[in-house]
N, C-alpha and C positions, 0 to 999 in steps of 0.2 A: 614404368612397370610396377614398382611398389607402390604406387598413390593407386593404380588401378586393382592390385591384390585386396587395397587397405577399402578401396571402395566396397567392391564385392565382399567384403567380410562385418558391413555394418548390417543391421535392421533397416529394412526398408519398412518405411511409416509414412503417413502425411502429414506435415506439420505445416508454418507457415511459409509461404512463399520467399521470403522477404527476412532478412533479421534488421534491428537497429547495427548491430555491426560492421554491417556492410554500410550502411549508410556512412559511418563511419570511417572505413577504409576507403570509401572514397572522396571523401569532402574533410577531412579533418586537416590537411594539410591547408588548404583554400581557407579554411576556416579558421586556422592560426595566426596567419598573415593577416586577417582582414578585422580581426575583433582583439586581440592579444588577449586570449584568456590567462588568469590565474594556473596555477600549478596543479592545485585541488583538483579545478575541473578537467584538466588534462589526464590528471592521475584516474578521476573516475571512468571518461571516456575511454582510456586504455585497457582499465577492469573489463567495459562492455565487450571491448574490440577483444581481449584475449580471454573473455568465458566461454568454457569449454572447449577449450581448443588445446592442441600439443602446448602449449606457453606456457599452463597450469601444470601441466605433467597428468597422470593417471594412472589408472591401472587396467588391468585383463584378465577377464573374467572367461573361465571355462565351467562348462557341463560336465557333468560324471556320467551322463548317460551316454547324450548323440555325439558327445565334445564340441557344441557348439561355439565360439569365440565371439564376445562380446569386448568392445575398447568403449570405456567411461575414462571422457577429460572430466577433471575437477572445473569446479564452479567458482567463478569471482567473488559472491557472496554478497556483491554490494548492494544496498538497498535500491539503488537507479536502476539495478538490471532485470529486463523483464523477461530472464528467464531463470532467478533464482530465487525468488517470490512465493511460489505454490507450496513447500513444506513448513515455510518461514508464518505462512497465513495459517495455514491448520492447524499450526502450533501454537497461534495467538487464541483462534477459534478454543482451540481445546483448554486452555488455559482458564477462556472465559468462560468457558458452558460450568467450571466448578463453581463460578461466583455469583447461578444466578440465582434469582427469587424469584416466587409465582406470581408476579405481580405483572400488569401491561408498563411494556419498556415504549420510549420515542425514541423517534427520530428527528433529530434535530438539525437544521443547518441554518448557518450562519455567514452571509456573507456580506463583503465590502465592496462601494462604488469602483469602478474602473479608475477614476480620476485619480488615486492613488497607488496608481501601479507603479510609478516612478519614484515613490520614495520607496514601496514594497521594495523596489530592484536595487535602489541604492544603500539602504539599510536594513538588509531582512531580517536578521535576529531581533533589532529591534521592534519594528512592524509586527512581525509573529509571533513575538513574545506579549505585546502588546493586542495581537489578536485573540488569543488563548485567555488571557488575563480577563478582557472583557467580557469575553465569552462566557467564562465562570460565572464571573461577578453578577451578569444578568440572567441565567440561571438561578443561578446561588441570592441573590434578590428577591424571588419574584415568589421562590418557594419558601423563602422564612416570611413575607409581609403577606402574600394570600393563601396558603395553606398553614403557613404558624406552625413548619417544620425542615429540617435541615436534609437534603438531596444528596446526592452522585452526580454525575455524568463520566464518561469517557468521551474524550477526544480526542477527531485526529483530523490534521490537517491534509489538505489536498493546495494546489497551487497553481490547476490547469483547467484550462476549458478544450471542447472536441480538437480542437483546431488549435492544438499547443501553443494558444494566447494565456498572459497570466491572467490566472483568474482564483485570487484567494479565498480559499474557504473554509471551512469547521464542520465538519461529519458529527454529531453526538448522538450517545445514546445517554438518554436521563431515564432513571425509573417513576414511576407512577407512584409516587408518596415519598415519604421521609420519616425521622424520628422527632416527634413534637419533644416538645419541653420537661415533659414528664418519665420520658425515655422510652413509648412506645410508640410504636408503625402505624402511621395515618397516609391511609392509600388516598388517590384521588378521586374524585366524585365523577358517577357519569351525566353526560348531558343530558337533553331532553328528549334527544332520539337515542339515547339509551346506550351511547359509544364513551369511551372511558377521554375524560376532556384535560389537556397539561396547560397551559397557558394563551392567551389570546396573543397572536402572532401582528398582532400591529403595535400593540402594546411591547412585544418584546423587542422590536423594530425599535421604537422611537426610545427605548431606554439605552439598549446598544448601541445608538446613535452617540446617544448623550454621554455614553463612557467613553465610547472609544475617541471620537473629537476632545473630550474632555484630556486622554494619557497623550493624545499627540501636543494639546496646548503646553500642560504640564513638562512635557519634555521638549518645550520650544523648537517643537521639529515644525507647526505648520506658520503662513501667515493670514491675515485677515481677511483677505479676498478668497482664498481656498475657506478659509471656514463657515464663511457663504455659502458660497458654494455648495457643501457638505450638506449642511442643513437644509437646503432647497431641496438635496438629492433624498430620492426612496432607497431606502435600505432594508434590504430584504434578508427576512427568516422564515425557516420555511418549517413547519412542526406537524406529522401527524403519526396518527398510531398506526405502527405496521402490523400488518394482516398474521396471523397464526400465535403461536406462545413465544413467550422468551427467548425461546433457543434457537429460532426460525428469526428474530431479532438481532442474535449474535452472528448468526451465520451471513446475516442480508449486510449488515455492519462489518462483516466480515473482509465481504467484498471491496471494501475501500482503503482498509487498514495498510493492505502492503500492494495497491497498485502502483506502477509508472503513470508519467505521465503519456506514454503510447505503447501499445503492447505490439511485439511483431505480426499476429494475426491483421494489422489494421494496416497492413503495410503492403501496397496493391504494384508497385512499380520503382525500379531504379535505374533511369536510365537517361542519358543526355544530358546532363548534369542537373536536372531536376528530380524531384521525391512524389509519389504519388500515395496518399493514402485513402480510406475512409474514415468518416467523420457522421455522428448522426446530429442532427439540428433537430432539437429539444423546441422549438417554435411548429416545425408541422408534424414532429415525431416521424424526418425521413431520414434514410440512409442517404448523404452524399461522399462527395469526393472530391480531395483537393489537390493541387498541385503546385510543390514549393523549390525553386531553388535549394540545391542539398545545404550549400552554406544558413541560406536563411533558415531553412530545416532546424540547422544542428544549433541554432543562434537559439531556436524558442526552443528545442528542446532543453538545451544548457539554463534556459531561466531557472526552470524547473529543479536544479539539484540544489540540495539543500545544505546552507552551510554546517562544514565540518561538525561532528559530532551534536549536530541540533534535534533534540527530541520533538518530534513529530504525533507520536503516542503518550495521551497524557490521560491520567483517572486523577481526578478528583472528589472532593469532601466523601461519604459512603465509601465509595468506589476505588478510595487511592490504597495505598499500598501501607499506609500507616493506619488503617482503620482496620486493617485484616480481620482484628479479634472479634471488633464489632458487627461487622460481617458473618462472622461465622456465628453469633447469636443471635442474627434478625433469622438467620436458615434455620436455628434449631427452634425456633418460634415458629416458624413456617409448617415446621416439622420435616428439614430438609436434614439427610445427616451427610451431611459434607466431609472431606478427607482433611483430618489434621493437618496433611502436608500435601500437596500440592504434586500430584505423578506428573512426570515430565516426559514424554515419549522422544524415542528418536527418530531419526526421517523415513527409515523402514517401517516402523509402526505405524507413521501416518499415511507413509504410501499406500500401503494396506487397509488403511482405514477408512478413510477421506478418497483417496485418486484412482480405487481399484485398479491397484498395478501393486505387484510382488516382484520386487527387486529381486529376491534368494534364488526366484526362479526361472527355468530354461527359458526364452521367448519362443523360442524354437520347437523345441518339445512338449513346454509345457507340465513336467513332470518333477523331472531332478535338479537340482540344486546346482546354482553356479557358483563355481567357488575362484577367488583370487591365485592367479597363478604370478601375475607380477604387475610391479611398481614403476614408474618413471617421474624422474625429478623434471621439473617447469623446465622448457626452454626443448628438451628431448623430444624426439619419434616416438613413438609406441616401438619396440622390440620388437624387429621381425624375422627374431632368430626363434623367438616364441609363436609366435602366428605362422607363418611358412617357414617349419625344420626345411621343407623338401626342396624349397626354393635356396636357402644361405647353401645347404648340399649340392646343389646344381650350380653356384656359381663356385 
């Protein structure tokens, strides 16, 4: 009787079909027994499985007008979970729209052969740290020996492909010039057809190459016959100018910064101890669909989390967090007047800003203000001495 009170008294909405959680609650055990994962990973799978749900606790929220009753479970907050992402990215977004310049930004990506997915998986901090590292370095190269000035980028790593195979990669944004020697802004030149040009992408290819085989020799991680190998293999980076201004760059960049590796919207089926999702294939630009045992599901999604406290989001030369001041005088060159200090919004502010949703107010009415009438610690019901008086009365 009370789960059916408690139903009736939610927002009816359409949202996805499907959560990661479930997948979860039902293959996590199978999934114990068959791979022995680490603790970590157990710890984060349990955040997914118990976000937003009584396990967090929450509160209840009323109208001053209709008295409409709204129940918000608290959120797990952890970065694997794909449904506590959305205020976490428009706070990074808003963060960066203060740091930019009117200059054309790229888009960069950078990634590595397949045939090193297995030390990826055996050694990631290493690997990663090592992928980032070069990532700069040939950037950071290419713009002090052919432009004769010193760059930025931000990066961020991703670690999947459609089809939750590992598939390491590097998201950047570099901007369109540096500070030459003399300590002034030298933008990049455009080409012939008149589009603003950052570096020739086979070129940054084979230098990338040469680093990163280079940090794995150095660190006696590979042997002889892989470094063949490597070398025979194409290594691809992929560089062009995104379409609109800077802040249409931040926003596109945006989109990468705090995804999952599968969001629940892509999640079509759970049932008979298989997982059904969608997947788009980037070779005919179609939508398909795959179908995976839940174990083997939760095996590629688990590749994907990233070791303990590993930064994922990195700015570099310009752009790092130690050049702030400098920053704020290529803007006032620009004629940009940037904020001393940095406003920092809460999740309200960007709900309302960014996701056209107002949290304060009724869903219902639409009008008045909902205000908090009570709290519940993790592990607890919602109180349904506060939600149905007429009901605890009647019993």
């Amino acid at each position: 009787m009370y789960s059916a009170l408690l139903t009736g008294c939610m927002i009816k909405h359409r949202g996805p079909r499907h959560e990661i959680a479930e997948v979860i609650d039902a293959f996590l055990k199978d999934y114990q027994e068959k791979y022995k994962p680490n603790t970590y990973i157990i710890r984060t799978l349990r955040a997914i499985q118990r976000c937003r749900t009584s396990a967090l606790g929450g509160h209840v929220d009323r109208c001053q007008a209709c008295g409409h009753i709204r129940i918000s479970y608290n959120s797990c907050r952890n970065r694997h979970c794909p449904k506590c992402q959305n205020t976490q990215r428009e706070a990074w977004i808003e963060s960066r729209m203060q740091d930019l310049l009117p200059i054309p930004y790229f888009h960069v990506v950078f990634t590595v052969p397949d045939i090193l997915n297995g030390l990826f998986l055996h050694k990631p901090v290493e690997m990663y740290n090592l992928l980032f590292k070069c990532t700069w370095e040939t950037i950071n190269q290419f713009s002090l020996t052919q432009r004769s000035c010193e760059t930025g980028m931000i990066a961020v790593l991703h670690t999947w492909g459609q089809t939750l195979s590992l598939h390491p990669h590097i998201h950047c944004i570099v901007p369109g010039g540096g500070i030459d020697y003399k300590g002034k802004w030298k933008g990049v030149k455009k080409s012939k057809i008149g589009k603003a040009f950052l570096f020739r992408v086979e070129n940054l290819s084979a230098v990338f190459r040469g680093k990163f085989i280079a940090g794995l020799i150095r660190n006696q991680i590979l042997d002889k016959e892989l470094i063949d190998k490597l070398y025979k293999t194409q290594w691809v980076v992929y560089a062009k100018e995104p379409f609109g201004g800077p802040q249409q760059v931040v926003e596109y960049l945006g989109r990468y910064t705090h995804k999952v590796a599968i969001g629940n919207h892509r999640l079509i089926e759970i049932k008979a101890g298989h997982v059904l999702f969608s997947y788009r294939d980037y070779r005919d630009n179609g939508a398909k669909q795959m179908k995976l045992e839940g174990v083997e599901f939760l095996r590629r999604f688990c590749q994907h989390i990233l070791p303990k406290g590993f930064i994922r989001i990195r700015h570099y030369g310009l752009l790092s967090t130690t050049r702030r001041k400098e920053l704020r005088q290529l803007q006032q060159y620009f004629g940009i007047n940037s904020p001393e200090k940095k406003v920092k919004k809460d999740w309200k502010q960007l709900c309302r800003k960014y996701l056209g949703y107002d949290p304060d107010i009724c869903p219902c009415c639409g009008k008045a203000e909902m205000v908090t009438i009570e709290r519940w610690l993790p592990g607890r019901s919602p109180p349904i001495n506060v939600l149905y008086p007429q009901v605890v009365k009647s019993i």
